[in-house]
MMTF fields as JSON, N, C-alpha, C and O atoms, coordinates in Angstrom:
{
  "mmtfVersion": "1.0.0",
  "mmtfProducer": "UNKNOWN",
  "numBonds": 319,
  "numAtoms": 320,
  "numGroups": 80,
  "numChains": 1,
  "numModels": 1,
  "chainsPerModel": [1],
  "groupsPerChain": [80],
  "chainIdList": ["A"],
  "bondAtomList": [4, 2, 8, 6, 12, 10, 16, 14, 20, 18, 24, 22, 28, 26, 32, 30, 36, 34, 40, 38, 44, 42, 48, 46, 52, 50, 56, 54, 60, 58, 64, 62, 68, 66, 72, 70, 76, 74, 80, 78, 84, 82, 88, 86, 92, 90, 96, 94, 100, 98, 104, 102, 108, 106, 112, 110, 116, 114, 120, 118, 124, 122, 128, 126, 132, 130, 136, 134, 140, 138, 144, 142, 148, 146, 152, 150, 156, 154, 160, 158, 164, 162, 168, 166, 172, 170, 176, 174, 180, 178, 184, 182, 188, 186, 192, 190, 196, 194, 200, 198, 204, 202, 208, 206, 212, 210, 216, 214, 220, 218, 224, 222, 228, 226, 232, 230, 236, 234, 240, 238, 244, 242, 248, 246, 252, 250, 256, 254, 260, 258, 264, 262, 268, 266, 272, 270, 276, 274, 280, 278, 284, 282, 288, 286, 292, 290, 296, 294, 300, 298, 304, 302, 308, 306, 312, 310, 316, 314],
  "bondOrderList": [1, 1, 1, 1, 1, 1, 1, 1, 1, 1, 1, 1, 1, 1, 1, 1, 1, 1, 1, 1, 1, 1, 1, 1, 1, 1, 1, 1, 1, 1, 1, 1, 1, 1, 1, 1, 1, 1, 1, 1, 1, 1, 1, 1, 1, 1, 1, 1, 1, 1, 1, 1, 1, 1, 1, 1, 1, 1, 1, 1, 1, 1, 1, 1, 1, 1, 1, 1, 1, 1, 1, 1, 1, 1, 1, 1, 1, 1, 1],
  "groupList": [{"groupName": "UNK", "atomNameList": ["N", "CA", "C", "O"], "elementList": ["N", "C", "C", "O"], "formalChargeList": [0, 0, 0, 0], "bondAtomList": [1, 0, 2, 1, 3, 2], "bondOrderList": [1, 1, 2], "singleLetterCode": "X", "chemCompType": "L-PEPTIDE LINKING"}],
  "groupTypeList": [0, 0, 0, 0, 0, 0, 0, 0, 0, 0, 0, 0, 0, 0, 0, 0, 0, 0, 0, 0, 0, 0, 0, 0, 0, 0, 0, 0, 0, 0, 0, 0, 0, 0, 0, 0, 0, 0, 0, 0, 0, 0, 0, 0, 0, 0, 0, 0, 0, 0, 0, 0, 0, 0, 0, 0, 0, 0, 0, 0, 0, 0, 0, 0, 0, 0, 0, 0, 0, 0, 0, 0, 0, 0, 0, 0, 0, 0, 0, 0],
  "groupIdList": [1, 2, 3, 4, 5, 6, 7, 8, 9, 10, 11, 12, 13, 14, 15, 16, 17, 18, 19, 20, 21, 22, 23, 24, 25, 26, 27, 28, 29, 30, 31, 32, 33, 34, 35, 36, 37, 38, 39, 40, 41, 42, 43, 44, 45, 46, 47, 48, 49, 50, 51, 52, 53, 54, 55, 56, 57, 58, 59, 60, 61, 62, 63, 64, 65, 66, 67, 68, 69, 70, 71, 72, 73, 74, 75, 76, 77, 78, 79, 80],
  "secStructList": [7, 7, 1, 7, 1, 3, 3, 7, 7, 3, 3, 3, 3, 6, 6, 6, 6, 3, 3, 3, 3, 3, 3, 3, 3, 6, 6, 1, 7, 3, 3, 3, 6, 2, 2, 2, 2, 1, 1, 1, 1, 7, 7, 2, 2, 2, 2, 6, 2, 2, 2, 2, 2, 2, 2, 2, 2, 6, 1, 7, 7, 7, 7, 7, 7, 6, 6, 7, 2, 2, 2, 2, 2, 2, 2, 2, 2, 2, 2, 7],
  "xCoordList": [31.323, 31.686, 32.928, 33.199, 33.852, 34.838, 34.369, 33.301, 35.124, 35.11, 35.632, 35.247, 36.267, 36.634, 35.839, 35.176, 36.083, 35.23, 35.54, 34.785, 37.221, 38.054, 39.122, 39.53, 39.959, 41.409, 42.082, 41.502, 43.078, 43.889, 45.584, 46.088, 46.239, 47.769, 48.139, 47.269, 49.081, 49.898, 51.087, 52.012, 51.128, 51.555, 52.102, 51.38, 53.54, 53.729, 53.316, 53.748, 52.514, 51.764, 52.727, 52.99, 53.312, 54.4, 53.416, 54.08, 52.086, 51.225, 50.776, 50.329, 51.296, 51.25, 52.421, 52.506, 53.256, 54.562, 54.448, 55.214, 53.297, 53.379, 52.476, 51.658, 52.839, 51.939, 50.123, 49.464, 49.911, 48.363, 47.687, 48.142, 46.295, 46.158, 44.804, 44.031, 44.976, 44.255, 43.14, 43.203, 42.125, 41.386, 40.075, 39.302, 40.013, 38.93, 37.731, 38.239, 36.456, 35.515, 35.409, 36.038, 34.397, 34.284, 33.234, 32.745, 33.071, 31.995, 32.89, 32.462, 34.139, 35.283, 35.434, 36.34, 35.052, 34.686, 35.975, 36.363, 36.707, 38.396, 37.879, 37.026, 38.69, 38.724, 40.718, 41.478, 40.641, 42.004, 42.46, 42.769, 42.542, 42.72, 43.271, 42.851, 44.492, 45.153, 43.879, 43.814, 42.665, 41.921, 41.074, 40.635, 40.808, 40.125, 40.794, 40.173, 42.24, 43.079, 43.723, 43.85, 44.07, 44.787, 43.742, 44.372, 42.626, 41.778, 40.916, 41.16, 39.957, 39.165, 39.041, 38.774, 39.307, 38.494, 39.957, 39.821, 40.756, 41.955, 41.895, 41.054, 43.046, 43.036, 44.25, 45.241, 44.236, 45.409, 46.626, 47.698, 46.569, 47.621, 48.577, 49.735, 47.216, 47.428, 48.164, 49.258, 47.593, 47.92, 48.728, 49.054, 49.795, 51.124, 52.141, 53.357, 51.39, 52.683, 52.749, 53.822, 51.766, 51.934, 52.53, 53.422, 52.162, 53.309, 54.688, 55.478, 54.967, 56.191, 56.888, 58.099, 56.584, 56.903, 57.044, 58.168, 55.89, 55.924, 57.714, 58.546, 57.886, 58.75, 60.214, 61.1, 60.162, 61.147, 61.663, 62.791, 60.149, 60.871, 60.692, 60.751, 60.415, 60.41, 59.533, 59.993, 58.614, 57.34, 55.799, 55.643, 54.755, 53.725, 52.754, 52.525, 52.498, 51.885, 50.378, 49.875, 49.697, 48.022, 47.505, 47.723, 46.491, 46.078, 45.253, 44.427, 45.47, 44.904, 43.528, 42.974, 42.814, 41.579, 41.419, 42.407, 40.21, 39.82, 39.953, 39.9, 40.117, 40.348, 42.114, 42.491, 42.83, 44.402, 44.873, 44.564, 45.755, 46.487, 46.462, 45.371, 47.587, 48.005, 46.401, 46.475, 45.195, 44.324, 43.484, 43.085, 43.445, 42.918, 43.744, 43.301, 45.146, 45.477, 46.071, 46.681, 45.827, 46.091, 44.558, 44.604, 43.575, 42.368, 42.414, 42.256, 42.715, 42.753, 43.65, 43.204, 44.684, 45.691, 44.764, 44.802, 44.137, 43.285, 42.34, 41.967, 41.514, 40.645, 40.822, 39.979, 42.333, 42.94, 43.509, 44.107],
  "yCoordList": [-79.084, -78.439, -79.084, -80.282, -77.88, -78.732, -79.303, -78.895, -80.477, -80.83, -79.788, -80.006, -78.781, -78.096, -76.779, -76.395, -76.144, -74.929, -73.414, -72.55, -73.41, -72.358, -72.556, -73.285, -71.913, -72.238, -70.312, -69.252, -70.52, -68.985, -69.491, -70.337, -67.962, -68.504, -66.893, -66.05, -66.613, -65.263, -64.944, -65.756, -63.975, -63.943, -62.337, -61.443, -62.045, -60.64, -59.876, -60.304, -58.767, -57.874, -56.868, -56.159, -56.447, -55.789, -54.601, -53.698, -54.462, -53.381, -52.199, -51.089, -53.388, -52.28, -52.43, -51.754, -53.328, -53.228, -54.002, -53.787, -55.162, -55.726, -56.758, -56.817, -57.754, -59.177, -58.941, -58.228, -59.695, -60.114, -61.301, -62.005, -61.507, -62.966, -62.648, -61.698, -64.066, -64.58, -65.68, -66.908, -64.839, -66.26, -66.717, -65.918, -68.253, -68.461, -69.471, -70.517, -69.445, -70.222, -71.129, -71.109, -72.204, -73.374, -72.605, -73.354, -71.355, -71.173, -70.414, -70.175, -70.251, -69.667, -67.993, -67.497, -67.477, -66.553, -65.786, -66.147, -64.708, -64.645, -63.457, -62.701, -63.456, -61.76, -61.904, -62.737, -60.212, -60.026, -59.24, -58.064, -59.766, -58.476, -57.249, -56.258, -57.111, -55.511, -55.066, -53.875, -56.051, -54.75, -53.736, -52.757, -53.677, -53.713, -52.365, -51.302, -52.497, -51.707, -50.976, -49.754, -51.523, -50.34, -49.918, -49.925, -49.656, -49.144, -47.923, -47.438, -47.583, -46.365, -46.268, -47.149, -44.886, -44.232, -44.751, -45.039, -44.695, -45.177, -44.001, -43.157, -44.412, -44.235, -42.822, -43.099, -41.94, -40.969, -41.76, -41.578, -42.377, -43.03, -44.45, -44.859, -44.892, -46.076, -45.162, -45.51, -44.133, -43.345, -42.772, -42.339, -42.275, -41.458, -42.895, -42.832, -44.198, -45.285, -45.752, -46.329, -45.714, -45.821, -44.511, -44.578, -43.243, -42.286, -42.579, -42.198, -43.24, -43.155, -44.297, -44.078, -45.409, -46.832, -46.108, -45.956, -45.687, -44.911, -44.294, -44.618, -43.444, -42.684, -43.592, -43.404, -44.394, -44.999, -46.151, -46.613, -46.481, -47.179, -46.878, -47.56, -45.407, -44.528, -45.19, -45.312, -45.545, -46.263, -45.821, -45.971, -45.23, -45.087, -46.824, -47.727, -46.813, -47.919, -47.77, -46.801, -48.894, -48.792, -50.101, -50.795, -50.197, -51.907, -51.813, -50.919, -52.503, -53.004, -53.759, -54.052, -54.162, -54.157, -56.172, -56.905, -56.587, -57.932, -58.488, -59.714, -57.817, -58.598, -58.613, -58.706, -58.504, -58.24, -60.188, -61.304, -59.652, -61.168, -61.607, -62.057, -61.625, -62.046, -62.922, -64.144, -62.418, -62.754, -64.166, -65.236, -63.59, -64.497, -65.495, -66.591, -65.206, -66.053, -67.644, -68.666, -67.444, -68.125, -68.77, -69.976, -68.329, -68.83, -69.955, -71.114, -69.465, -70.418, -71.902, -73.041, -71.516, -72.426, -73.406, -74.627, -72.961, -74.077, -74.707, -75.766, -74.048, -74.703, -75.977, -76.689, -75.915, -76.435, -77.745, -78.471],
  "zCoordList": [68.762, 70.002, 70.59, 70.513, 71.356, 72.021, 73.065, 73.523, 73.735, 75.54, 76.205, 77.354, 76.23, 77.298, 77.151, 76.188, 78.414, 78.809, 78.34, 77.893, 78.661, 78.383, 78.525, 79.429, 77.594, 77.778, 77.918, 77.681, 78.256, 78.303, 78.778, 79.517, 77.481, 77.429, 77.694, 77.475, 78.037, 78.26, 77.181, 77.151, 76.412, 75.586, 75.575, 76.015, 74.991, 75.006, 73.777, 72.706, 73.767, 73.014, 72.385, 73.356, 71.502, 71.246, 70.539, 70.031, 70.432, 70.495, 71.077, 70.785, 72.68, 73.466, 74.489, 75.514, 74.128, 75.24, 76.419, 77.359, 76.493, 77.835, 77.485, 76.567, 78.596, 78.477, 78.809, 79.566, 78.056, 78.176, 77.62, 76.718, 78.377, 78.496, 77.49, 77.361, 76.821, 75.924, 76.142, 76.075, 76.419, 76.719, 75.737, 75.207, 75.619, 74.434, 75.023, 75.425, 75.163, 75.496, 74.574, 73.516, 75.004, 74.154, 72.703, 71.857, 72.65, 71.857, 70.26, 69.131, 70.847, 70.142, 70.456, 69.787, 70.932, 71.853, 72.427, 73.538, 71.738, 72.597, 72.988, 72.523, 74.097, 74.609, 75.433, 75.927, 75.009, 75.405, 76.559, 76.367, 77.779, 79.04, 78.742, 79.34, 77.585, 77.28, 76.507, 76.202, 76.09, 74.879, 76.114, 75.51, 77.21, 78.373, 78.621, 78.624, 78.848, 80.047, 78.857, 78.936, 77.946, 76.727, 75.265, 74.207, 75.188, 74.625, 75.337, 76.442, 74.527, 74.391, 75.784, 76.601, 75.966, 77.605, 79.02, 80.209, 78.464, 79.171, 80.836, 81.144, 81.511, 82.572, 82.472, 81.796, 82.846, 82.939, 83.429, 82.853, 84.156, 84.25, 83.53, 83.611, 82.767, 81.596, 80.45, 80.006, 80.058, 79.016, 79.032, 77.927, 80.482, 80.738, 80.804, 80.622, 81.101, 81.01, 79.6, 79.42, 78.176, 76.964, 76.55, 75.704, 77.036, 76.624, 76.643, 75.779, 77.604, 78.372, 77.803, 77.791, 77.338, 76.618, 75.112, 74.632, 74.421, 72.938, 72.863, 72.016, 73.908, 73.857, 73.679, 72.845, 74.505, 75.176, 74.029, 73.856, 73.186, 71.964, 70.479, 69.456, 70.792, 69.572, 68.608, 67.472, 68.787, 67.98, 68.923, 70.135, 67.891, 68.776, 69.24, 68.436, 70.228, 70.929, 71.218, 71.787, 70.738, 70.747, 70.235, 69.242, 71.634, 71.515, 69.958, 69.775, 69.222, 67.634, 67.797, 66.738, 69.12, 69.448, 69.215, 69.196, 69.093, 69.552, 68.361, 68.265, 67.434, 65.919, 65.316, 64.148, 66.389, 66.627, 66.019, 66.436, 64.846, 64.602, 65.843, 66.194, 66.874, 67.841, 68.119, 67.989, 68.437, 68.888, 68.033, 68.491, 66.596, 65.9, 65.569, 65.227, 65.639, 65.201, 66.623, 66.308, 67.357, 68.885, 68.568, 68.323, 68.543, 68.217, 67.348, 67.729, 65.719, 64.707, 65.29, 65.433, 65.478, 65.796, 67.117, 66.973, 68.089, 68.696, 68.125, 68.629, 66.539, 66.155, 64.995, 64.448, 64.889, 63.659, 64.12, 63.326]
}
């Protein structure tokens, strides 16, 4: 087990075009605030500002969910 409780770093998501925070419990445990706000069941208005980013950088945009490199791999790198 680690000594600490939780740690969390902010990091830019190029998945979905904007920062989000990474946070990991002592149990190894990550969760990602964009998997929350840019996944399933989105907001009409979450979904007209990923329209609108998609467009803007001519690539479609969509959070890749809790098993996202970005995610595991910020993880590994604390357990190593």
């Amino acid at each position: 087990m680690t000594e600490w409780q939780v740690t969390a770093t902010t990091i830019y998501c190029e998945a979905v075009d904007d920062d989000v925070t990474l946070i990991v419990d002592k149990d190894w445990n990550v969760t990602c605030t964009g998997y929350k706000k840019y996944s399933t069941n989105l907001s009409k208005e979450t979904a007209g500002i990923l329209k609108q980013k998609s467009r803007r950088l001519g690539r479609s945009l969509k959070c890749e969910g809790p098993h996202d490199s970005r995610v595991t791999d910020y993880r590994d790198r604390l357990k190593s």
